[in-house]
N, C-alpha and C positions, 0 to 999 in steps of 0.2 A: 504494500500500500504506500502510495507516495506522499509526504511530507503535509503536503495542501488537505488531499483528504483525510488524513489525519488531526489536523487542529480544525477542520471542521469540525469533524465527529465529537472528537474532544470538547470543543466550545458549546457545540451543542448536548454536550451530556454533562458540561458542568451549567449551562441555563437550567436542565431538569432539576439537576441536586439542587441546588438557591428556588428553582419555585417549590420544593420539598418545602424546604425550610422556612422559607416566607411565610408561606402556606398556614403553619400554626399545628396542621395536620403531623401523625403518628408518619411511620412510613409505607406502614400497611393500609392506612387509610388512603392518604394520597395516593399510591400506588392504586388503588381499588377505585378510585375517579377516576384518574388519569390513562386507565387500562392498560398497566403495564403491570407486570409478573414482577411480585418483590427479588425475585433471582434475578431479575434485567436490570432493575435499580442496583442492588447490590454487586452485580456484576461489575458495570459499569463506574460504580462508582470505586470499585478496588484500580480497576484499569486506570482513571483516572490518576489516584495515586500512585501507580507505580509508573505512569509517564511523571510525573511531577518528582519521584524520586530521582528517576532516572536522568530528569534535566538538572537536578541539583547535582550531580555527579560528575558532570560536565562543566569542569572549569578553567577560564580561561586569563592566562596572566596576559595584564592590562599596565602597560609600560609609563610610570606617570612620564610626561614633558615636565623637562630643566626647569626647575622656576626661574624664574628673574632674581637676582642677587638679593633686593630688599624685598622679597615676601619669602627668601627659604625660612627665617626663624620667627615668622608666626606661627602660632600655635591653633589649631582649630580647638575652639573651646564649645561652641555651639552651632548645630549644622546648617545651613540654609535652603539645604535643599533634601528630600529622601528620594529617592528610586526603590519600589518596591516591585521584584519579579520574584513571584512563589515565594521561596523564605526567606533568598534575599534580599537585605538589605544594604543599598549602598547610601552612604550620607553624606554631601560636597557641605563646604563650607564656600564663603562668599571668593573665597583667593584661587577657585580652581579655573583652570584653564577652560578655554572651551575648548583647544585642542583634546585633553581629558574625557571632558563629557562630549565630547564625538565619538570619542573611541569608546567608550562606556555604550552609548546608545548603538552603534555598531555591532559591536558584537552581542545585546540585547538581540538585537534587530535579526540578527544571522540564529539565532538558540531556535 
C-alpha cells in the first residue's frame, strides 16, 4: 500500500476514534450507531498506534545553523514557539533561525 493511501486511511480512522470520544458514548454503544463491529474499532484503533509508534522510531538528526557571535550565549529560558507531531515535542525560543525551523518543518513534512 503506498504512502498516500495510507495517511488516508489513517486520518480517516483517527476522525472515527475523536467522534468515539466526543461522542460521550461507551465504545460498544457508538460502535452499535455507527455500525461498525467493536473488532473494527479496536482493530483499527491498535493499527493506528502502532503507525504512531513506528513514526516515533524514526528519527532524524537536525543540524542547528552557526549562530551569529552575539546570540550563541543566550540562554532559552522560555519557549516561543511548540511544534507538536505525535509525542513530539519541539520548542524554539525567539533567537532560532529560520534557516532551523525550515529544516524542522522539512523533515516534518517528509515523516
Amino acid at each position: 500500500m503506498d504512502q498516500l493511501t495510507t495517511n488516508i486511511r489513517n486520518q480517516s480512522w483517527m476522525q472515527m476514534l475523536q467522534a468515539q470520544k466526543a461522542s460521550g458514548l461507551t465504545i460498544k454503544q457508538w460502535c452499535l450507531e455507527n455500525q461498525i463491529s467493536e473488532h473494527c474499532f479496536y482493530y483499527r484503533q491498535q493499527k493506528l498506534r502502532q503507525s504512531a509508534g513506528e513514526a516515533l522510531q524514526q528519527f532524524v538528526e537536525i543540524q542547528q545553523p552557526v549562530a551569529a557571535p552575539h546570540l550563541e550565549n543566550n540562554t532559552m529560558t522560555n519557549s516561543a514557539a511548540q511544534i507538536q507531531a505525535g509525542r513530539a515535542v519541539i520548542e524554539l525560543n525567539n533567537n532560532a533561525s529560520e534557516e532551523l525551523i525550515s529544516r524542522i518543518v522539512r523533515v516534518l513534512n517528509a515523516q
